[in-house]
C-alpha positions as CSV (number, residue, x, y, z in Angstrom):
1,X,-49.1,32.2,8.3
2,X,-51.1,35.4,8.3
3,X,-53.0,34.8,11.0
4,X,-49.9,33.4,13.4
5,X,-47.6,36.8,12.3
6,X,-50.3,39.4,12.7
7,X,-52.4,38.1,15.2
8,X,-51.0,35.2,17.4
9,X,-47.5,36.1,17.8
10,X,-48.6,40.3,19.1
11,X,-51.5,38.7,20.9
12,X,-54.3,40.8,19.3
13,X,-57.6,40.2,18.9
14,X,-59.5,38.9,15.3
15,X,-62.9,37.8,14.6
16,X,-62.9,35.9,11.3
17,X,-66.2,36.0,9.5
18,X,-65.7,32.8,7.0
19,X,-63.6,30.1,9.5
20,X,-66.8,27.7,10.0
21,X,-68.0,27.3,6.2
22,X,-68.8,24.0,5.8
23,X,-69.9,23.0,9.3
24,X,-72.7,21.1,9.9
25,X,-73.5,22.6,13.4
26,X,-74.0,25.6,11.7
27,X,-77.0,24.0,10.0
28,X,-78.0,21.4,12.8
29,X,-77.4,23.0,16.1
30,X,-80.3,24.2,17.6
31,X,-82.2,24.2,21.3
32,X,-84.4,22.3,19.8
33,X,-81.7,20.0,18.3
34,X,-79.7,19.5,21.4
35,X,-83.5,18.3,22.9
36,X,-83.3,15.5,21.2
37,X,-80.0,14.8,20.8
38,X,-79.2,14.7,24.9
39,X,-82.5,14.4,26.2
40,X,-82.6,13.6,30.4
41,X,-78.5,14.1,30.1
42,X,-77.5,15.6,32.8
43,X,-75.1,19.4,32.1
44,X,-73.6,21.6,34.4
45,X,-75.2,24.7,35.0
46,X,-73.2,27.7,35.9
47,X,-73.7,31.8,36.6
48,X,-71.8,34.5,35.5
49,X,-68.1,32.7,36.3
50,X,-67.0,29.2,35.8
51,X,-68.0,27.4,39.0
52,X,-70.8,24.8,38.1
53,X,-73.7,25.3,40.7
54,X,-76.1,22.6,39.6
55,X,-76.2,19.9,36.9
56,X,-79.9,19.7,35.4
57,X,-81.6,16.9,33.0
58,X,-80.8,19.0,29.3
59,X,-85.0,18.8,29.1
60,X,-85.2,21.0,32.0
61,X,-82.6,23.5,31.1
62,X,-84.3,23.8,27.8
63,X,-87.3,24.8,29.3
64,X,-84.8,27.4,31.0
65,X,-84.0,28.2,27.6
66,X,-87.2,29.1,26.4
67,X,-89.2,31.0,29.2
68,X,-85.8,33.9,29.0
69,X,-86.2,34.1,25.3
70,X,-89.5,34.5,25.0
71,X,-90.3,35.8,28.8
72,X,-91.4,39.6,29.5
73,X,-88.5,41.1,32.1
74,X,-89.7,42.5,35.3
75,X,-90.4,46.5,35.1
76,X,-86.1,47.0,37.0
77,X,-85.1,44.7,33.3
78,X,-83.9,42.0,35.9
79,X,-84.6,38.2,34.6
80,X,-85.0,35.6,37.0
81,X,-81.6,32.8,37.4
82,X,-80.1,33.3,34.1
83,X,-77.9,30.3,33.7
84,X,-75.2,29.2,31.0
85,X,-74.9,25.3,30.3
86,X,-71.6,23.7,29.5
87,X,-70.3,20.5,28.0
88,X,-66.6,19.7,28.4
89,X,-66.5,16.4,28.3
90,X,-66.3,14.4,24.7
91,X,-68.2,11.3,25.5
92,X,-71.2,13.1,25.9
93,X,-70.5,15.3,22.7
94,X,-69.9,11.9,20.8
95,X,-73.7,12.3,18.7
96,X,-72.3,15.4,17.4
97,X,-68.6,14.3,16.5
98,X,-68.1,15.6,13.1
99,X,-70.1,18.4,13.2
100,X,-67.2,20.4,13.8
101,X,-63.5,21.0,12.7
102,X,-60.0,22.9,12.9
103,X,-61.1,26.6,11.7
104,X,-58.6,26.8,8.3
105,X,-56.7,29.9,10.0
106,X,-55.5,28.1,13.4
107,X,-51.8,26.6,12.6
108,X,-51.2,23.2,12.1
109,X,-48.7,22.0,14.6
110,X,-46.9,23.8,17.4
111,X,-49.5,23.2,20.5
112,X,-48.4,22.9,23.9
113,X,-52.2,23.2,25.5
114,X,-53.7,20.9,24.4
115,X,-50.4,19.1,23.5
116,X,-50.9,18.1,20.0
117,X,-48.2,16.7,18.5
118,X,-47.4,15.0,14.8
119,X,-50.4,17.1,12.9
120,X,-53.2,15.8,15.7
121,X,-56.1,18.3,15.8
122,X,-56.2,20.0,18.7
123,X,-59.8,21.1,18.3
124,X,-61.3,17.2,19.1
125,X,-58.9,16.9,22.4
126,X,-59.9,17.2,25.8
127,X,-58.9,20.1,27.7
128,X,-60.1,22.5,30.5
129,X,-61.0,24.8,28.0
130,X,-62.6,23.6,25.6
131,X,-66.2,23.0,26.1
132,X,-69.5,23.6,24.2
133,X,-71.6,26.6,25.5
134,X,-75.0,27.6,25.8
135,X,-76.7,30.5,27.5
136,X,-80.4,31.8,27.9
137,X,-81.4,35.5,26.4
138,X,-79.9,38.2,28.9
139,X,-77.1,36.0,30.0
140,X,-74.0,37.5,30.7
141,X,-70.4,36.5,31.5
142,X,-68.7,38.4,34.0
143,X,-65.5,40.4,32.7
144,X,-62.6,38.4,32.8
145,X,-59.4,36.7,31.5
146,X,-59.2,33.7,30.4
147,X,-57.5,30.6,32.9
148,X,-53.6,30.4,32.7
149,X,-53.4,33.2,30.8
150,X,-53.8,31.1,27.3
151,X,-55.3,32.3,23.7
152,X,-58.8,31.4,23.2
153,X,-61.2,30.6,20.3
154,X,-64.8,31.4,20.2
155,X,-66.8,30.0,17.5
156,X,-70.7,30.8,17.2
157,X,-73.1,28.5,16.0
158,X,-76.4,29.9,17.1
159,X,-77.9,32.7,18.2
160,X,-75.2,36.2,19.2
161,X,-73.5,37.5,21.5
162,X,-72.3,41.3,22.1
163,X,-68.8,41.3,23.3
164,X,-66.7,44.0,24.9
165,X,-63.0,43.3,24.8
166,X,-59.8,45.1,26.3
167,X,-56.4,45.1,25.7
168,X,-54.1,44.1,28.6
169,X,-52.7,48.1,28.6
170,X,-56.1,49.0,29.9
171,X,-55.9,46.8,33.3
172,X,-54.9,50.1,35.6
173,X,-58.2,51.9,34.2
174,X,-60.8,49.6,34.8
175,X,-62.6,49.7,38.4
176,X,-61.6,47.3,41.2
177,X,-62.6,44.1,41.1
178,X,-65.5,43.2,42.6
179,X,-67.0,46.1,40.3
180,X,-65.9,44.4,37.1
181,X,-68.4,41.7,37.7
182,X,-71.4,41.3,35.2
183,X,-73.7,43.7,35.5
184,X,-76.8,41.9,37.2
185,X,-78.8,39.7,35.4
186,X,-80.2,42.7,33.2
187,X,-81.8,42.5,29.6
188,X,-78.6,44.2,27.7
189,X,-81.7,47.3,25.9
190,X,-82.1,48.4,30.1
191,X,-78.4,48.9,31.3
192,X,-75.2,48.9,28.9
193,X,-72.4,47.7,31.3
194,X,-69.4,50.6,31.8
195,X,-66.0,49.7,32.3
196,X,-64.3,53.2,34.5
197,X,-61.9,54.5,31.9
198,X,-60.8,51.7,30.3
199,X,-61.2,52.1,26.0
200,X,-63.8,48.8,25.4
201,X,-64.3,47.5,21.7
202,X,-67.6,46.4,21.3
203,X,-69.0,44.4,18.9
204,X,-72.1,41.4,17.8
205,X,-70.8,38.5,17.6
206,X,-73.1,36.3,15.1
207,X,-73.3,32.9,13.6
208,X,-70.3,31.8,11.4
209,X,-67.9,33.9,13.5
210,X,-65.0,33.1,15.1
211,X,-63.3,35.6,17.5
212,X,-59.4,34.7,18.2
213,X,-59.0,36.2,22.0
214,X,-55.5,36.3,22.7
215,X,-53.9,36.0,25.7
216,X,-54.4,38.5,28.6
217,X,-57.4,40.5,26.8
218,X,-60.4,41.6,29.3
219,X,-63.6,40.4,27.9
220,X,-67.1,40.6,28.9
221,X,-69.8,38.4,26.8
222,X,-73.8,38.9,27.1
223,X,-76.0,37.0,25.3
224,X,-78.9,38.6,23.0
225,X,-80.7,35.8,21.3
226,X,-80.2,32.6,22.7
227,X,-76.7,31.3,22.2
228,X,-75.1,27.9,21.4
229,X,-70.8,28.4,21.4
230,X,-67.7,26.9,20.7
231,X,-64.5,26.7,22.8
């Protein structure tokens, strides 16, 4: 009831530190896991937006994995094809089906996307959304808001992410667009993104953590230790 009055229903933003207590990604999930858990299956590769530009054997894209964490960066900070790996589907998530469950503060009924009616859990449904996310050292997402406008939840398992997030009041004071993409494939200690005039919260996001983004809030995501995410 908190949660849905002071956060859901004024659309602001929340990270809740205690919502995944009890999970047993958060003591499972791992590169190394997932490398034997999926193996040769194949996963979509993206860049820095949503548009899948390769699907790769898992192996391989652990490999990928591995070389950015543990590479050097060239003397510019640049890192060769940085990719994030996504899993939407639920028949390939099936080995890890219970691993995961509706965080304690998201209501219990009301959903219209994904339609959830009589008490279902919206949480194990499929929907363009949801999806299990993992991204290479020095990754970054490219600023944006989220599709159809919707609230979003983002729940870390492994590794962390620095965020920057802004409020929809800040859209007139942030550059033009093709400016507000991810800065270029840079490790985040060699160039700290800007965002024109616009006020940016900034903050780690680390295992355990949820962050609640509500609908119409700007966010940019960059990944400092190899991450494994949530939707």
């Amino acid at each position: 009831a908190d949660f849905t009055r002071e956060c859901l229903a004024p659309a602001r933003r929340v990270m809740i530190a205690d919502s995944m207590e009890g999970w047993p990604a958060l003591e499972k999930w791992s590169p190394e896991y997932f490398k034997t858990v999926f193996g040769d299956t194949p996963v979509e590769v993206t860049r820095d937006d949503p548009n899948p530009v390769a699907k790769v054997p898992f192996s391989e894209y652990y490999e990928h994995l591995r070389e950015a964490q543990e590479a050097k960066p060239q003397p510019d900070g640049s890192i060769s094809h940085l990719r994030y790996m996504r899993l939407r589907e639920l028949e390939p998530l099936e080995p890890l089906r219970g691993h995961w469950r509706q965080p304690d503060f998201m209501p219990t009924s009301g959903y219209c996307i994904p339609l959830a009616p009589f008490g279902m859990d919206p949480t194990q449904k499929r929907y363009p959304g949801f999806g299990l996310f993992v991204s290479p050292k020095g990754a970054a997402s490219k600023l944006h808001v989220d599709g159809i406008r919707s609230n979003a939840i983002l729940s870390q398992v492994h590794g962390s992410k620095r965020c920057f997030v802004m409020s929809p009041d800040q859209a007139s004071l942030l550059p033009d667009l093709e400016t507000r993409r991810a800065r270029k494939l840079k490790h985040l200690d060699f160039e700290r993104p800007t965002f024109g005039q616009a006020k940016v919260l900034e903050f780690d996001l680390n295992p355990g953590e949820t962050l609640f983004i509500a609908r119409f809030w700007f966010h940019e995501v960059h990944t400092t230790h190899t991450s494994i995410s949530l939707t």
